[in-house]
mmCIF file of the N, C-alpha and C atoms, coordinates in Angstrom:
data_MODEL
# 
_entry.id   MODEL 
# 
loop_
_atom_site.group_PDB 
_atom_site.id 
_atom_site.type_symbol 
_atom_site.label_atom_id 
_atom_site.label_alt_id 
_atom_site.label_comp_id 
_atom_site.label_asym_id 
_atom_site.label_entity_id 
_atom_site.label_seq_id 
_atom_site.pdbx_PDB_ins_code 
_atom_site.Cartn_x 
_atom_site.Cartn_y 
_atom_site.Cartn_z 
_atom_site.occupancy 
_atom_site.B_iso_or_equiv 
_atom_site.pdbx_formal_charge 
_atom_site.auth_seq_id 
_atom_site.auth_comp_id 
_atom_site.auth_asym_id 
_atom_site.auth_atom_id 
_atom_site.pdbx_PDB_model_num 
ATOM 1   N N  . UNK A 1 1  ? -13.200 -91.508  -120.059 1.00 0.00 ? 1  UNK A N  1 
ATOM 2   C CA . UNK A 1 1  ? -14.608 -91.710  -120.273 1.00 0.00 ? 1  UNK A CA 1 
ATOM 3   C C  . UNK A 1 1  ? -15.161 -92.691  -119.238 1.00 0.00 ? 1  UNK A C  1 
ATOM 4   N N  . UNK A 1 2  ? -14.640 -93.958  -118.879 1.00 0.00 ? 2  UNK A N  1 
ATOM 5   C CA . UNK A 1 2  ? -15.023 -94.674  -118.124 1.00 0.00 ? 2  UNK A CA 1 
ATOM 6   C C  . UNK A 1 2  ? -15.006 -93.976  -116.932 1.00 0.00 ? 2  UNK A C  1 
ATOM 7   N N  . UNK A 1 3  ? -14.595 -93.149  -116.266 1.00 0.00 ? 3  UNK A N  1 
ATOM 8   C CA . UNK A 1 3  ? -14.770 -92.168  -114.695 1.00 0.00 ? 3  UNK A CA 1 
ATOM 9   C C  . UNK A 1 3  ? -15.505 -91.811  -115.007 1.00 0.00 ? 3  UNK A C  1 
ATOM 10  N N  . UNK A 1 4  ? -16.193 -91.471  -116.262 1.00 0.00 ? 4  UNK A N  1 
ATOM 11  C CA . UNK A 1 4  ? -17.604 -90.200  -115.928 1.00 0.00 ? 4  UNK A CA 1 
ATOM 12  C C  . UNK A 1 4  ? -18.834 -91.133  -116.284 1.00 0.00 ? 4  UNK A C  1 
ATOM 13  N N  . UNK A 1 5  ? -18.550 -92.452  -116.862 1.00 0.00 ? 5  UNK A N  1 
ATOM 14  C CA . UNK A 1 5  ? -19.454 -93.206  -116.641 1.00 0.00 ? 5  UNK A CA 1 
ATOM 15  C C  . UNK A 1 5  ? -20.101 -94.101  -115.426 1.00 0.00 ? 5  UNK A C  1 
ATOM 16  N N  . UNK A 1 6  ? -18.981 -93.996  -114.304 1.00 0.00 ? 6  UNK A N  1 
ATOM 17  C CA . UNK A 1 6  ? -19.277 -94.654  -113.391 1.00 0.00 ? 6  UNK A CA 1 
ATOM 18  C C  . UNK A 1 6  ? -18.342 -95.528  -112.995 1.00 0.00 ? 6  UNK A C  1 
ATOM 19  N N  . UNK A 1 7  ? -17.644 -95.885  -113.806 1.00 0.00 ? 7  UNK A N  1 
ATOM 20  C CA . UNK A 1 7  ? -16.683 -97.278  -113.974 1.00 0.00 ? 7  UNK A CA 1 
ATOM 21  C C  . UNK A 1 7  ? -15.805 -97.827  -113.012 1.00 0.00 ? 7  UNK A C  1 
ATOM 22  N N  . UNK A 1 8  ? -15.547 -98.121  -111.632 1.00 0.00 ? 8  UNK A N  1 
ATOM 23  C CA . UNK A 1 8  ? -14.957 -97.871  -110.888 1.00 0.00 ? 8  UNK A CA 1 
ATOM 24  C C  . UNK A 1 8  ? -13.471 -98.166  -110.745 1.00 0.00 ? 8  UNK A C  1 
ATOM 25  N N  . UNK A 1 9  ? -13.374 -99.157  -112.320 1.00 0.00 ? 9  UNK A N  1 
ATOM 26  C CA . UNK A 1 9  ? -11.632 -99.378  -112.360 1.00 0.00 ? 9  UNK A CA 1 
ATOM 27  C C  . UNK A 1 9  ? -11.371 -99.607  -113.660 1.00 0.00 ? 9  UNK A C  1 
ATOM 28  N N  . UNK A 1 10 ? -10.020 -98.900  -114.207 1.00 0.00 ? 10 UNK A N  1 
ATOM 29  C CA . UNK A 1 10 ? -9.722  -99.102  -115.429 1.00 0.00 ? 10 UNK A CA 1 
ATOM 30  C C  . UNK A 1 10 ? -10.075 -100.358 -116.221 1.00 0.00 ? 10 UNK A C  1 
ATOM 31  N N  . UNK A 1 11 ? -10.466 -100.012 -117.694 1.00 0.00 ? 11 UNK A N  1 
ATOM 32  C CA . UNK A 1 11 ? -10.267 -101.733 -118.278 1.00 0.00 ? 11 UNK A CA 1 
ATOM 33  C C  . UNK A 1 11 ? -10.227 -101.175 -119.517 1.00 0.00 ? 11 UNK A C  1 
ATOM 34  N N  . UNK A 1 12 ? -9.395  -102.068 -120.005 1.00 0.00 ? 12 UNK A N  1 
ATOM 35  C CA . UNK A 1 12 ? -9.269  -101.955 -121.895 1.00 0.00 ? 12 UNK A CA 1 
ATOM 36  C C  . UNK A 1 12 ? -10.417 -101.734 -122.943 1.00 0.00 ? 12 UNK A C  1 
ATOM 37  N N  . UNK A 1 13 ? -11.638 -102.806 -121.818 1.00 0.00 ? 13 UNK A N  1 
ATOM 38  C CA . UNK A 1 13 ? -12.634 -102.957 -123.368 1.00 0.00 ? 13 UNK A CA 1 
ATOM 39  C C  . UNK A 1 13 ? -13.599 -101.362 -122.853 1.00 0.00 ? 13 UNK A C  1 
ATOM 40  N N  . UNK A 1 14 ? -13.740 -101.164 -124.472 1.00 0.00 ? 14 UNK A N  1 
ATOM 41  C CA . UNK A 1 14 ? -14.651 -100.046 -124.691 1.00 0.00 ? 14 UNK A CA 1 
ATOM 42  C C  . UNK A 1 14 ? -15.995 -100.090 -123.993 1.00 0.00 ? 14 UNK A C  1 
ATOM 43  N N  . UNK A 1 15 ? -16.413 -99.116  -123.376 1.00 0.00 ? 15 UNK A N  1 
ATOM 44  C CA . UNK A 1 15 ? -17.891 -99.069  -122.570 1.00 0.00 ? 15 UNK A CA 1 
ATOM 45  C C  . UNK A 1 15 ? -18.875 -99.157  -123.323 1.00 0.00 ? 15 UNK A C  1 
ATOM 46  N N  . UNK A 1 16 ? -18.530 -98.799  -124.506 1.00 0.00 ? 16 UNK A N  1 
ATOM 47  C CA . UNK A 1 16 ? -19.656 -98.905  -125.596 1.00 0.00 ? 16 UNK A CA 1 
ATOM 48  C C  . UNK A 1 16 ? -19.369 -98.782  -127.022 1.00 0.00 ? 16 UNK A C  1 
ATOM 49  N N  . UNK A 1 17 ? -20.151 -99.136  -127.921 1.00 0.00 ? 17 UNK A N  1 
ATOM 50  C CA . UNK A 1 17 ? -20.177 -99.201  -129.250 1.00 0.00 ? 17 UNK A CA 1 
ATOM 51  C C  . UNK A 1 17 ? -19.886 -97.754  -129.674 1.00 0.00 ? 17 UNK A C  1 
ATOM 52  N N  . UNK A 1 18 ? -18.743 -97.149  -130.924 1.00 0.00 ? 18 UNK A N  1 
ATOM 53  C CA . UNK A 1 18 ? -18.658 -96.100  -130.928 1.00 0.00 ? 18 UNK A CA 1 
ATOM 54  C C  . UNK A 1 18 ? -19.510 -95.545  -131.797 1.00 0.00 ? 18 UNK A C  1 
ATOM 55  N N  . UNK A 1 19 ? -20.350 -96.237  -132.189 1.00 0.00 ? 19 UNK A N  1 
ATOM 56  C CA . UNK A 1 19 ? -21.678 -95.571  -133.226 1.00 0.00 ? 19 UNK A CA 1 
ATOM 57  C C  . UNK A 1 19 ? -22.593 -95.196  -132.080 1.00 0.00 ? 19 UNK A C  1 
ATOM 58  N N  . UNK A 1 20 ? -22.543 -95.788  -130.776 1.00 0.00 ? 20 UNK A N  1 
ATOM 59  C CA . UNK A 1 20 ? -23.793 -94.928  -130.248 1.00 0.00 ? 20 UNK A CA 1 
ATOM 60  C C  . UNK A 1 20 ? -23.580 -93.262  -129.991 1.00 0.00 ? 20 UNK A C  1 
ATOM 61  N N  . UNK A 1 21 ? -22.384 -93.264  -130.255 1.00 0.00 ? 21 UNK A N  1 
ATOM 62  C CA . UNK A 1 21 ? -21.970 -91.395  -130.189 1.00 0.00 ? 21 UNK A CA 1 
ATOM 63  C C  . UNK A 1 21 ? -22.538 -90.763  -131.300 1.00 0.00 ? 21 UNK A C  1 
ATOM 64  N N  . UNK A 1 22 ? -22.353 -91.813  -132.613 1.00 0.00 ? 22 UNK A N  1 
ATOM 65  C CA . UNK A 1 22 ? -22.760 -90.887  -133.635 1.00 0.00 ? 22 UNK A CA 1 
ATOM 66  C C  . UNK A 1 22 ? -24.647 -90.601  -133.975 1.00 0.00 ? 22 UNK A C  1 
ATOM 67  N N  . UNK A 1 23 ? -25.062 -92.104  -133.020 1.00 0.00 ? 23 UNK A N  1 
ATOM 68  C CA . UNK A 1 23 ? -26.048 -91.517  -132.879 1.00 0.00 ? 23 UNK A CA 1 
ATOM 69  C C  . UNK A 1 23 ? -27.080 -90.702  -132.175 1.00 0.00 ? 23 UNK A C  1 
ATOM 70  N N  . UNK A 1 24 ? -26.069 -90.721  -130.904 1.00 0.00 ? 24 UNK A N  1 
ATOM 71  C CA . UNK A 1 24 ? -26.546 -89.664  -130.097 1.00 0.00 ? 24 UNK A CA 1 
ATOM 72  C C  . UNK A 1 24 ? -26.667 -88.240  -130.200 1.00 0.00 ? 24 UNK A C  1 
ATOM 73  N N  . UNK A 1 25 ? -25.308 -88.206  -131.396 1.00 0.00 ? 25 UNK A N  1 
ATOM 74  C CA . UNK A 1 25 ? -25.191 -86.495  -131.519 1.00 0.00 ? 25 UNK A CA 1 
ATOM 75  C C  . UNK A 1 25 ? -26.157 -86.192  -133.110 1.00 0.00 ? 25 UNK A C  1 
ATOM 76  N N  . UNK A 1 26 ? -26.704 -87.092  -133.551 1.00 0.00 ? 26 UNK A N  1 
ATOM 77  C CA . UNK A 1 26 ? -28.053 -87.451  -134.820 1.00 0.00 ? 26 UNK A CA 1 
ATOM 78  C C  . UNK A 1 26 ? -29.167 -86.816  -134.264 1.00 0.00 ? 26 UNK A C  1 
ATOM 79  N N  . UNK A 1 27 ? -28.988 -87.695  -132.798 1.00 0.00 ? 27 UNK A N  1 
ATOM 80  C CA . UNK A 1 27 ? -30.951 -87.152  -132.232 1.00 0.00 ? 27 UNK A CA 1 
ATOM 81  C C  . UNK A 1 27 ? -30.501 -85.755  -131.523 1.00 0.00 ? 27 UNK A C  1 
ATOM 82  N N  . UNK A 1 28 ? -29.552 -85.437  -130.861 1.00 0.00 ? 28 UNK A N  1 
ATOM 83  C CA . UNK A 1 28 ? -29.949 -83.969  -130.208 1.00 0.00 ? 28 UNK A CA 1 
ATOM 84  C C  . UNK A 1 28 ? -29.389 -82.570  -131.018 1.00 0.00 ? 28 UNK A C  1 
ATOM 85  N N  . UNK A 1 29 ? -29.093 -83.010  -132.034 1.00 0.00 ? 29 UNK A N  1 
ATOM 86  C CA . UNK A 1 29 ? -28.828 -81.785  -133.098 1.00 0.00 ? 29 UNK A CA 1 
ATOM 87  C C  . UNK A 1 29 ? -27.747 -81.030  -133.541 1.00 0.00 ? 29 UNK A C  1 
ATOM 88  N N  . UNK A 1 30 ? -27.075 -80.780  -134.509 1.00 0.00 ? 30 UNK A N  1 
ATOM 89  C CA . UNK A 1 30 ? -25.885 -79.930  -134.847 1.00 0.00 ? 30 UNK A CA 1 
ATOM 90  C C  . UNK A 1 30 ? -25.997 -78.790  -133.167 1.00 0.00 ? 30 UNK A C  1 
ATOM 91  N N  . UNK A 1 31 ? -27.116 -77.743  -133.346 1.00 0.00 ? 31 UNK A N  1 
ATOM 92  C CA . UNK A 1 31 ? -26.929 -76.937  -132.505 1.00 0.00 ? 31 UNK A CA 1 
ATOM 93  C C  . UNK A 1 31 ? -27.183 -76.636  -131.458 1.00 0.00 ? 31 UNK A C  1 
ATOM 94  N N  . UNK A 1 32 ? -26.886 -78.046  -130.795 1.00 0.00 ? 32 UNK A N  1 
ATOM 95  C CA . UNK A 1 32 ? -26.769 -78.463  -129.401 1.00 0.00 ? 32 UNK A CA 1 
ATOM 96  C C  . UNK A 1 32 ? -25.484 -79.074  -129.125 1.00 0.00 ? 32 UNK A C  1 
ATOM 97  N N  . UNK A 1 33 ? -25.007 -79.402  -130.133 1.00 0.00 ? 33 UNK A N  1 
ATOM 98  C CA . UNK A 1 33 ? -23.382 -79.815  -129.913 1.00 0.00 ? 33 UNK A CA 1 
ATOM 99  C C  . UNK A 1 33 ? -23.301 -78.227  -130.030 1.00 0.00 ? 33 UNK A C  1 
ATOM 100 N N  . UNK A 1 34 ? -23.402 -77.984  -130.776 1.00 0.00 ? 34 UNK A N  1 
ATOM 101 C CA . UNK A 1 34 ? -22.428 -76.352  -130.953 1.00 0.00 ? 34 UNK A CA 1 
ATOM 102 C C  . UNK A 1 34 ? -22.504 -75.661  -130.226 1.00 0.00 ? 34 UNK A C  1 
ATOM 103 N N  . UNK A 1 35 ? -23.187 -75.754  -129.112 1.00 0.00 ? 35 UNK A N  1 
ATOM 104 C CA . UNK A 1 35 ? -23.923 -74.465  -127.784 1.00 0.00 ? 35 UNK A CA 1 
ATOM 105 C C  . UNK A 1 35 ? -22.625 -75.888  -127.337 1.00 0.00 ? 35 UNK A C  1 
ATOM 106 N N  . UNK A 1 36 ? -22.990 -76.378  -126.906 1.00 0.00 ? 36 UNK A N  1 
ATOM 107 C CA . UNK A 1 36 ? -22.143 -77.678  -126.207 1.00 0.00 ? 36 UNK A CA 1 
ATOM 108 C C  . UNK A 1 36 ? -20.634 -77.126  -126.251 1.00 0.00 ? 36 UNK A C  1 
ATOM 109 N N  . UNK A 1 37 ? -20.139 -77.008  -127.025 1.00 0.00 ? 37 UNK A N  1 
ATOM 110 C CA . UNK A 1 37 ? -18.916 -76.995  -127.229 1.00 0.00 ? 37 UNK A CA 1 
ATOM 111 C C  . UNK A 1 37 ? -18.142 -75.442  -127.410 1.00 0.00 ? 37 UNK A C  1 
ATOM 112 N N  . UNK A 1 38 ? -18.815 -74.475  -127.668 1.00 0.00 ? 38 UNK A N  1 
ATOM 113 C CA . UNK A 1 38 ? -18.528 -73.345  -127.197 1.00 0.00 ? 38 UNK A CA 1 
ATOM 114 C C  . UNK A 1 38 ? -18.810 -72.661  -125.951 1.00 0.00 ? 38 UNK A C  1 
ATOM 115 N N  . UNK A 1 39 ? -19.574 -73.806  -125.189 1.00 0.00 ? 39 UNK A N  1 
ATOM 116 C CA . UNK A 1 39 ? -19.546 -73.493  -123.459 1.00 0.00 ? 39 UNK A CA 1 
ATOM 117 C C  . UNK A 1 39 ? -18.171 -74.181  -122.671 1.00 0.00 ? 39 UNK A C  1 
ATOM 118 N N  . UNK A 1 40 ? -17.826 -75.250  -123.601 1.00 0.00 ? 40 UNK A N  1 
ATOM 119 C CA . UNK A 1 40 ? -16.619 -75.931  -122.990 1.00 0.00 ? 40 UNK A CA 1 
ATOM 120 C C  . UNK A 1 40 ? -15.445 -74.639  -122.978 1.00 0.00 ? 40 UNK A C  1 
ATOM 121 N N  . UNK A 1 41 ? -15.270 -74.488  -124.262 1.00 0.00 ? 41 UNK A N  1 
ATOM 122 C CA . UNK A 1 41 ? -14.598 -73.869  -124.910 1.00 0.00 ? 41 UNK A CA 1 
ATOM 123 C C  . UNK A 1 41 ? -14.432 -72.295  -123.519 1.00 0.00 ? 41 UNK A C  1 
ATOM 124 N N  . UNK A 1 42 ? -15.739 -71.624  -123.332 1.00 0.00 ? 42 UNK A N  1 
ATOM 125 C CA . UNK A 1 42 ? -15.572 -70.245  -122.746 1.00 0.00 ? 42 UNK A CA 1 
ATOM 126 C C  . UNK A 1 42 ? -14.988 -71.053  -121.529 1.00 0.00 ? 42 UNK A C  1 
ATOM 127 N N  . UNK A 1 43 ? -15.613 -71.848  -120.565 1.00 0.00 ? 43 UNK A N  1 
ATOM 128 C CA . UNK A 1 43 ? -15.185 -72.220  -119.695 1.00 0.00 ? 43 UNK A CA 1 
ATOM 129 C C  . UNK A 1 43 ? -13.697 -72.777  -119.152 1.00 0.00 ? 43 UNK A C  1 
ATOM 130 N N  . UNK A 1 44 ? -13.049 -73.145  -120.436 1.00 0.00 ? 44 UNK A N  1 
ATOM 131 C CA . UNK A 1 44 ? -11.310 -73.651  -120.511 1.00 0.00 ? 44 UNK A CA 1 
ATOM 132 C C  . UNK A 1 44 ? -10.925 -71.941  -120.679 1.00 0.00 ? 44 UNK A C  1 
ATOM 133 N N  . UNK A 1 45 ? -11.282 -71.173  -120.649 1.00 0.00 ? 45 UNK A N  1 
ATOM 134 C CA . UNK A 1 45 ? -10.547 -69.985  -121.330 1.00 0.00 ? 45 UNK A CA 1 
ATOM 135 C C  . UNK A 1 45 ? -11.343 -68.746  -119.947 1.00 0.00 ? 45 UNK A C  1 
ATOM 136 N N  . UNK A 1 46 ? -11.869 -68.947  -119.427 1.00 0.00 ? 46 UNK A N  1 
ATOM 137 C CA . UNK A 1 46 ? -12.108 -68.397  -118.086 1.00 0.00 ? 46 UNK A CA 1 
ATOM 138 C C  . UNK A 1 46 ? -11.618 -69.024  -116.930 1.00 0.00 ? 46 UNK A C  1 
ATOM 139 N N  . UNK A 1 47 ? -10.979 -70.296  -117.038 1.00 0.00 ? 47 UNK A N  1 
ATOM 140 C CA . UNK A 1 47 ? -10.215 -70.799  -116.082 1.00 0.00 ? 47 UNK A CA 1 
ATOM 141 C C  . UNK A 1 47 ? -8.984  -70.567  -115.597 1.00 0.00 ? 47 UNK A C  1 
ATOM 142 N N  . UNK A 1 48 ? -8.287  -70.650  -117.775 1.00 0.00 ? 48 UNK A N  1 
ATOM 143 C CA . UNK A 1 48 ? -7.025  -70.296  -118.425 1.00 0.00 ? 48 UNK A CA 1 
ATOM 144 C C  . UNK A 1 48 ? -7.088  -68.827  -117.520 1.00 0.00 ? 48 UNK A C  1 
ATOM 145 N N  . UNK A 1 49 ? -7.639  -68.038  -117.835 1.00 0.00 ? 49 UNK A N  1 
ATOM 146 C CA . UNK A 1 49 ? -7.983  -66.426  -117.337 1.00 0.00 ? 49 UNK A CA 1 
ATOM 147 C C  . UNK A 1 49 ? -7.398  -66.029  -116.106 1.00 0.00 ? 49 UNK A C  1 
ATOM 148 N N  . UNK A 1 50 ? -8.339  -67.002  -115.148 1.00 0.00 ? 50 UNK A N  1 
ATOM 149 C CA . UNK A 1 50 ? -8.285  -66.945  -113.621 1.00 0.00 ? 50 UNK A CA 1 
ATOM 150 C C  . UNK A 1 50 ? -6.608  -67.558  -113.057 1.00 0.00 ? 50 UNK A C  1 
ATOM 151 N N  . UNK A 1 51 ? -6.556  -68.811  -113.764 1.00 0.00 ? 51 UNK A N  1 
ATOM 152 C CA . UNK A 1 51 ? -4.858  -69.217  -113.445 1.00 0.00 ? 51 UNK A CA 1 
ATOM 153 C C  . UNK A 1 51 ? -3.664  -67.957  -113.675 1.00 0.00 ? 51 UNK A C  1 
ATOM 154 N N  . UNK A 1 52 ? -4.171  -67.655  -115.080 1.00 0.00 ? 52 UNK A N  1 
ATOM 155 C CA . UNK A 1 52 ? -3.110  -66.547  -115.198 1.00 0.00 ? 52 UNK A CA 1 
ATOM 156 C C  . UNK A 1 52 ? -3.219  -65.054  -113.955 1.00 0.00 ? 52 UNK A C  1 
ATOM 157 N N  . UNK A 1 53 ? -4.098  -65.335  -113.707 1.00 0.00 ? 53 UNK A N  1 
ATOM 158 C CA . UNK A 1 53 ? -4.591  -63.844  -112.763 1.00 0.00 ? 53 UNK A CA 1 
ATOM 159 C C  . UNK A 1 53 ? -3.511  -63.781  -111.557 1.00 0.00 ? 53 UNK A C  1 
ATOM 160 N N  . UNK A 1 54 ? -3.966  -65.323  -111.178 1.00 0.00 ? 54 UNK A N  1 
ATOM 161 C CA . UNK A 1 54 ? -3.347  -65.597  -109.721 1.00 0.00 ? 54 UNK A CA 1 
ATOM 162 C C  . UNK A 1 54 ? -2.150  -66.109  -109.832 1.00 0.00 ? 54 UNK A C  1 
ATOM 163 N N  . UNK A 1 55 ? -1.311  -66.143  -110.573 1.00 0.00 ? 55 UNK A N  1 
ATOM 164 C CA . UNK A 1 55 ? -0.044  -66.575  -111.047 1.00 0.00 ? 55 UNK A CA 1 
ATOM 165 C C  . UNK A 1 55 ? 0.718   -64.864  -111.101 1.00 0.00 ? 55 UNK A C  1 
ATOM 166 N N  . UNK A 1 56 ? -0.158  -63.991  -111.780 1.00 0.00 ? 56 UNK A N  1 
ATOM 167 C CA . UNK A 1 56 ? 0.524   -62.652  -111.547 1.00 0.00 ? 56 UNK A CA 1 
ATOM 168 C C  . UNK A 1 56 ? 0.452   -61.928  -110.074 1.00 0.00 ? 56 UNK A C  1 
ATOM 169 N N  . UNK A 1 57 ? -0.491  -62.454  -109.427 1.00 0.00 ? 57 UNK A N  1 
ATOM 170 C CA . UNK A 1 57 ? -1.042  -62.009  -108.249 1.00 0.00 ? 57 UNK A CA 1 
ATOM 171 C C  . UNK A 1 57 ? 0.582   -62.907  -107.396 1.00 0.00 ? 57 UNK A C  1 
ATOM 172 N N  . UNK A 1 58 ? 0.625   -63.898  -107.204 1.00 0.00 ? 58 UNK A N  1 
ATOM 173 C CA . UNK A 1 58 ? 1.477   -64.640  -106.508 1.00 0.00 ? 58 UNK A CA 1 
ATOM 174 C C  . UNK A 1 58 ? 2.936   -63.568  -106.994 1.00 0.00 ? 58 UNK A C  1 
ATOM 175 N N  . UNK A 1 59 ? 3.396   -63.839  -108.259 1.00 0.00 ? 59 UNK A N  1 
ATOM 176 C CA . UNK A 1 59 ? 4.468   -62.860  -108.863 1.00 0.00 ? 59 UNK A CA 1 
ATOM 177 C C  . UNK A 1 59 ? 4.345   -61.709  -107.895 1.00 0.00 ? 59 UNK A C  1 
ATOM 178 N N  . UNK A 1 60 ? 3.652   -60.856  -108.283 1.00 0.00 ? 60 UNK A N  1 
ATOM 179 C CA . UNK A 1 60 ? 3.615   -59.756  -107.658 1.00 0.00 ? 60 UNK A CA 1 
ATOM 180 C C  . UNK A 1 60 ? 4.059   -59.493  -105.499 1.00 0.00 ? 60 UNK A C  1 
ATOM 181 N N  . UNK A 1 61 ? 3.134   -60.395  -105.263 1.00 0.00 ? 61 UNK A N  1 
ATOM 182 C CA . UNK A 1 61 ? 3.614   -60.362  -103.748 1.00 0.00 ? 61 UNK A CA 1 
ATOM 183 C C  . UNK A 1 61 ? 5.144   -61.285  -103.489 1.00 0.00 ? 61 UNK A C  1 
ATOM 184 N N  . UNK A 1 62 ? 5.367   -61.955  -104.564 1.00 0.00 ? 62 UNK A N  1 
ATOM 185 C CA . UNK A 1 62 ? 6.959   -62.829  -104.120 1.00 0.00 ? 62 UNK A CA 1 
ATOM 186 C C  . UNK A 1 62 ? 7.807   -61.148  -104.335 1.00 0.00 ? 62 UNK A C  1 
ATOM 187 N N  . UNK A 1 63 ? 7.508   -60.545  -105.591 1.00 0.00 ? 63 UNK A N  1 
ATOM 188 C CA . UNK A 1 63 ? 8.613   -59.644  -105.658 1.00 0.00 ? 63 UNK A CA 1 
ATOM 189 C C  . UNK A 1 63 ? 8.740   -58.184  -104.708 1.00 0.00 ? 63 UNK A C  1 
ATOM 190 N N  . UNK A 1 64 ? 7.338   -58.020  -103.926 1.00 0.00 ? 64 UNK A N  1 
ATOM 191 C CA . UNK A 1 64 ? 7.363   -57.204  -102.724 1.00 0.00 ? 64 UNK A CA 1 
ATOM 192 C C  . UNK A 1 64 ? 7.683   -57.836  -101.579 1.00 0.00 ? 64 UNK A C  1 
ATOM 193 N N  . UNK A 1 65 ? 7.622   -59.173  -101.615 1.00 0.00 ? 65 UNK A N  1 
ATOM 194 C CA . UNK A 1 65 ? 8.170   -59.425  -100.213 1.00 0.00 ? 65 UNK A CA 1 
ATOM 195 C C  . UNK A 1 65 ? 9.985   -59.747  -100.713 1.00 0.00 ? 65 UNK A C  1 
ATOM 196 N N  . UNK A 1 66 ? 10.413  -60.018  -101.145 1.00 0.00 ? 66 UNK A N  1 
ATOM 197 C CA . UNK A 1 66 ? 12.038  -59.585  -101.462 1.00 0.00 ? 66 UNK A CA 1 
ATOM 198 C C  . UNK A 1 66 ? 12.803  -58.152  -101.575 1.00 0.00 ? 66 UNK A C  1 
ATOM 199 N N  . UNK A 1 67 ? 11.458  -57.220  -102.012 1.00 0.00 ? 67 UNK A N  1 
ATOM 200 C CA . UNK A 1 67 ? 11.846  -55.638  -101.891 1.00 0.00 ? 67 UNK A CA 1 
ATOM 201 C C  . UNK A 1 67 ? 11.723  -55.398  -100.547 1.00 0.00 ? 67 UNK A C  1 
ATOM 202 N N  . UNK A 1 68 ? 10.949  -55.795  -99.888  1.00 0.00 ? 68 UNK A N  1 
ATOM 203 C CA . UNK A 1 68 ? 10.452  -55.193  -98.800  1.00 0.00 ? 68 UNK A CA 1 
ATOM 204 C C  . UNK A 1 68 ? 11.392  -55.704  -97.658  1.00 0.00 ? 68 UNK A C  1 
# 
């Protein structure tokens, strides 16, 4: 959390109070977290997707260049 805040070097103490989360996610709404988090969600699983693609893609040319 502190990298995406800016923080430029580790430190123990918390960046912030952990109630300001709960009230942040108060003012912008159940279904704005929920769009929120099923975009994370497609996006880990179209990545997942693409790794696996090119992992068979790599497979595939290691085992033609040993046939070949």
């Amino acid at each position: 959390m502190q990298y995406f805040l800016g923080i430029g070097e580790y430190s123990d103490k918390a960046p912030f109070e952990a109630s300001i989360l709960v009230h942040f996610r108060q003012r912008i709404g159940e279904e704005i977290i929920n769009r929120i988090s099923r975009r994370i969600v497609e996006n880990k699983s179209e990545r997942v997707g693409e790794k696996n693609q090119e992992k068979k893609l790599k497979e595939t040319n290691n085992r033609e260049i040993k046939e070949g």
